[in-house]
C-alpha positions as MATLAB code, in Angstrom:
seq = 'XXXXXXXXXXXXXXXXXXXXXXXXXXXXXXXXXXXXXXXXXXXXXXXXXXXXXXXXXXXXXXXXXXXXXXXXXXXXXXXXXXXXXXXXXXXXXXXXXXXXXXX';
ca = [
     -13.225  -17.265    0.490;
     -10.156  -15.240    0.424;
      -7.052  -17.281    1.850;
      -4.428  -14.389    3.427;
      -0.888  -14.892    3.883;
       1.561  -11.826    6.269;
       5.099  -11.663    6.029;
       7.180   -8.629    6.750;
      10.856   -6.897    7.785;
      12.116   -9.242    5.040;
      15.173   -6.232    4.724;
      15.768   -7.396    0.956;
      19.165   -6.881   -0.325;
      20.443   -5.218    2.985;
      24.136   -6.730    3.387;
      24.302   -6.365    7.559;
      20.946   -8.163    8.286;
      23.081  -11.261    7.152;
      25.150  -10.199    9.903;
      22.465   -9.111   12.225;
      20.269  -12.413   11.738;
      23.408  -15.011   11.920;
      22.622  -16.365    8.970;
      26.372  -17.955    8.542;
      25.463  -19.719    4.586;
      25.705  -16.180    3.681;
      28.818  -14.931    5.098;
      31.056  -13.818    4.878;
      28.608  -10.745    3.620;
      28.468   -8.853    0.527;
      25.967   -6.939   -1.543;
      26.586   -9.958   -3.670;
      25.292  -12.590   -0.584;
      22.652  -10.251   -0.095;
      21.362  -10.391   -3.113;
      21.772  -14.347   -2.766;
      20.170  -14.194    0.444;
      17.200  -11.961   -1.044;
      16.501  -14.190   -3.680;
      16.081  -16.770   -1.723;
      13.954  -15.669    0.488;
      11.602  -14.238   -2.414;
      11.618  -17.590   -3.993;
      10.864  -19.350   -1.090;
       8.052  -17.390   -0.211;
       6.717  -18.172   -3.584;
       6.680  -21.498   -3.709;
       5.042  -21.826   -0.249;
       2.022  -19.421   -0.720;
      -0.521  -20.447   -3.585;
      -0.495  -18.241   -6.828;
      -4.190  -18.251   -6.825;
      -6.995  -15.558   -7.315;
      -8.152  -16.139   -4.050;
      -4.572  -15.199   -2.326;
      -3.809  -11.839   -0.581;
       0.084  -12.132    0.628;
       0.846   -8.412    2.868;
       4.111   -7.600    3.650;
       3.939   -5.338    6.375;
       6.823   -3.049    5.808;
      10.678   -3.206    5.342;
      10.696   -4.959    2.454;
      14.333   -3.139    1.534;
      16.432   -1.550    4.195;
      17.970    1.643    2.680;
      18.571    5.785    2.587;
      19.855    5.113   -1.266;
      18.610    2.694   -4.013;
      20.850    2.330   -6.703;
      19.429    1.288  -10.159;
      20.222   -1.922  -10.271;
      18.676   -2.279   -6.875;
      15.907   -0.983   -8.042;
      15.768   -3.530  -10.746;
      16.066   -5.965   -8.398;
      13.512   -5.248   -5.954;
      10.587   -4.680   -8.613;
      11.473   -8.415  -10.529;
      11.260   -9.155   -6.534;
       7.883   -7.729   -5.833;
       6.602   -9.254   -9.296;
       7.198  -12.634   -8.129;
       5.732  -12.373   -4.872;
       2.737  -10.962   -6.686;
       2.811  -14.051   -9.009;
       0.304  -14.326  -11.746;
      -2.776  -14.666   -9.855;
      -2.590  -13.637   -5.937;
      -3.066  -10.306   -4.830;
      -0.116   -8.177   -3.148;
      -0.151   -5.624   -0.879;
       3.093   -4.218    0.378;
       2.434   -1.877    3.482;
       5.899    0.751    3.768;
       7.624    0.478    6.888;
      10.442    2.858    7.774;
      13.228    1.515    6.666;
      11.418    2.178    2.433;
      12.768    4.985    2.814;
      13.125    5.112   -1.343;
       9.885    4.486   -1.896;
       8.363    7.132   -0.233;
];
């Protein structure tokens, strides 16, 4: 039986969500907190959902909040989406309209 897990507007490396969301361990905000912040997030949502065959996690949209991705954001947000995939569970990532990039 497949086990599935929903997350979504996670806004990954986006500097003024810090700002937005009051989240005051990051501030005061940079791209550098932001990336903090996103890494965080990512790794927490790894360790709470199983990394088993049986796993579908779906991010329903916004997982990055841009007009422009720069290469080394880039970078960042695919070693992102490889460890929400994990090794085992199954990823879906549903674009919202703030992936702009990746459309």
């Amino acid at each position: 039986m497949k086990k599935e897990y929903i997350t979504s507007d996670l806004h990954l490396l986006h500097e003024r969500i810090i700002k937005n969301a009051e989240r005051t361990e990051y501030q005061p905000f940079s791209h550098t907190k932001a990336i903090q912040m996103s890494w965080d997030i990512v790794n927490s949502i790894n360790q709470q959902i199983p990394d088993d065959n049986d796993v579908i996690l779906w991010n329903l949209g916004d997982i990055y909040f841009g007009p422009t991705l720069t290469t080394k954001d880039l970078s960042l947000l695919q070693e992102f989406v490889k460890i929400m995939k994990g090794k085992h569970r199954r990823l879906n990532l549903v674009l919202g309209n703030h992936d702009r990039p990746f459309i």
